[in-house]
N, C-alpha and C positions, 0 to 999 in steps of 0.2 A: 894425584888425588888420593886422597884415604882411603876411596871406597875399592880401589882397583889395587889395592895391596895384596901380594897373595898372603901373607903373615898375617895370621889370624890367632895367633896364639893368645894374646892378651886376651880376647875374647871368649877360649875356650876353656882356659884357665880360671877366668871369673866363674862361667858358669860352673865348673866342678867345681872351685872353691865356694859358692854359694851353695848348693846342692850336700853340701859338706859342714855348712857353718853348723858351727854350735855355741850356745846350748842350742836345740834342735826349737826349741819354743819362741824363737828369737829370730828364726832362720825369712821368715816369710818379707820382712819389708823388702831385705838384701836379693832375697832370690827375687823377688816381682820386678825390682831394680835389672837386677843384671837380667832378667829375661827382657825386658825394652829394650833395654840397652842391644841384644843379641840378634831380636828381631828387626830393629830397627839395622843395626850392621849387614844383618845376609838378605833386607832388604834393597837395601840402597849397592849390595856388592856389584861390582864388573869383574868383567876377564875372568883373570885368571884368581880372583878371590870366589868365583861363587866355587870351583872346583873345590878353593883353601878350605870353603865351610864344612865340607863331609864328614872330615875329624868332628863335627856337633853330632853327628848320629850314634855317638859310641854314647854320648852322655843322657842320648833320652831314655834307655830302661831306668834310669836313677832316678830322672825326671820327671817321668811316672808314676812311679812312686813314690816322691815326695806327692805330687800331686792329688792322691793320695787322701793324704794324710792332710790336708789343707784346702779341703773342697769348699770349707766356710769363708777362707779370703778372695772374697772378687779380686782382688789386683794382682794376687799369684796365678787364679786360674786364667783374667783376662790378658794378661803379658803371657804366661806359659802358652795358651792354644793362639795367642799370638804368634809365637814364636815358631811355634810345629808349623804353621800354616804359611808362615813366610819360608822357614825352612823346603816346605815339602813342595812351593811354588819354583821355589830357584832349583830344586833336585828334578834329575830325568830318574833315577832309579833310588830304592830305600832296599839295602836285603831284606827278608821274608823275617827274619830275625828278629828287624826291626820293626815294618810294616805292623806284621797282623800283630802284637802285641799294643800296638800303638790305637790303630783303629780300635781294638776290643776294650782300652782303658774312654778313649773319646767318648766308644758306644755307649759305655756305661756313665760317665758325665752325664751325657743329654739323656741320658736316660732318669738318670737323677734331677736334670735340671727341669726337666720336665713335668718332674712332679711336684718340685719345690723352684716355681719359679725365680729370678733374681731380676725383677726391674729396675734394681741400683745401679744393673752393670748389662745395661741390654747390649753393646760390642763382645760382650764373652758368646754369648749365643752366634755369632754374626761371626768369630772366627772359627768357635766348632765346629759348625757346621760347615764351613767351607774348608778344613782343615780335614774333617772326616772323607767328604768328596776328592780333595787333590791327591789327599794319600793312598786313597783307595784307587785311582788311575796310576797311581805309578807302576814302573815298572820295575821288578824283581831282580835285574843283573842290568851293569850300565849294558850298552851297545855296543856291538864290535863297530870299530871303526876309529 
């Protein structure tokens, strides 16, 4: 089955290479794409793939900030905190590295979204918010064992 592959590269590849398209103006269909695409894979993973997925945590500071820079496209910001959210459900641990820079970018979303509502895309709210809560329970270093 697909989803129990530990080879995830195809996957981790897109995302940098979208996170990377240029021209930079252009970038947002590609990345909203390959964030579905991402979330929907470390969703549906088994075994020994949700392990594979970890390699995606190197790519969220970039992913951040594109983020960013793209607060006005609903379908970047609702696939991307889709994608944290699925990510950060199948992970036991995020380093601190990645953690609190993560939660402080989310914070400041809803903090934005807040005051500029988006009823075009009422699911972005519904994974921020549950993406700021899973990541905020994680834990700091995997588990011995």
């Amino acid at each position: 089955e697909i989803w129990s592959t530990p080879d995830l590269s195809v996957i981790i590849e897109a995302l940098d290479w979208a996170l990377r398209a240029e021209p930079a103006s252009q970038r947002s269909p590609l990345l909203a794409t390959v964030c579905n695409i991402a979330a929907l894979w470390v969703w549906r993973a088994r075994g020994s793939a949700v392990e594979a997925a970890m390699p995606l945590l190197g790519l969220i500071p970039r992913l951040l900030e594109v983020l960013v820079d793209h607060q006005e496209d609903k379908d970047v910001l609702l696939h991307a905190t889709r994608f944290l959210f699925n990510l950060a459900k199948r992970s036991t641990y995020w380093p601190e590295n990645v953690r609190e820079p993560t939660l402080a970018a989310l914070k400041e979303l809803c903090s934005a979204s807040l005051l500029t509502p988006r009823p075009e895309c009422p699911d972005f709210m519904h994974y921020l918010l549950n993406a700021l809560k899973v990541i905020a329970q994680l834990d700091l270093e995997p588990k011995p064992g």
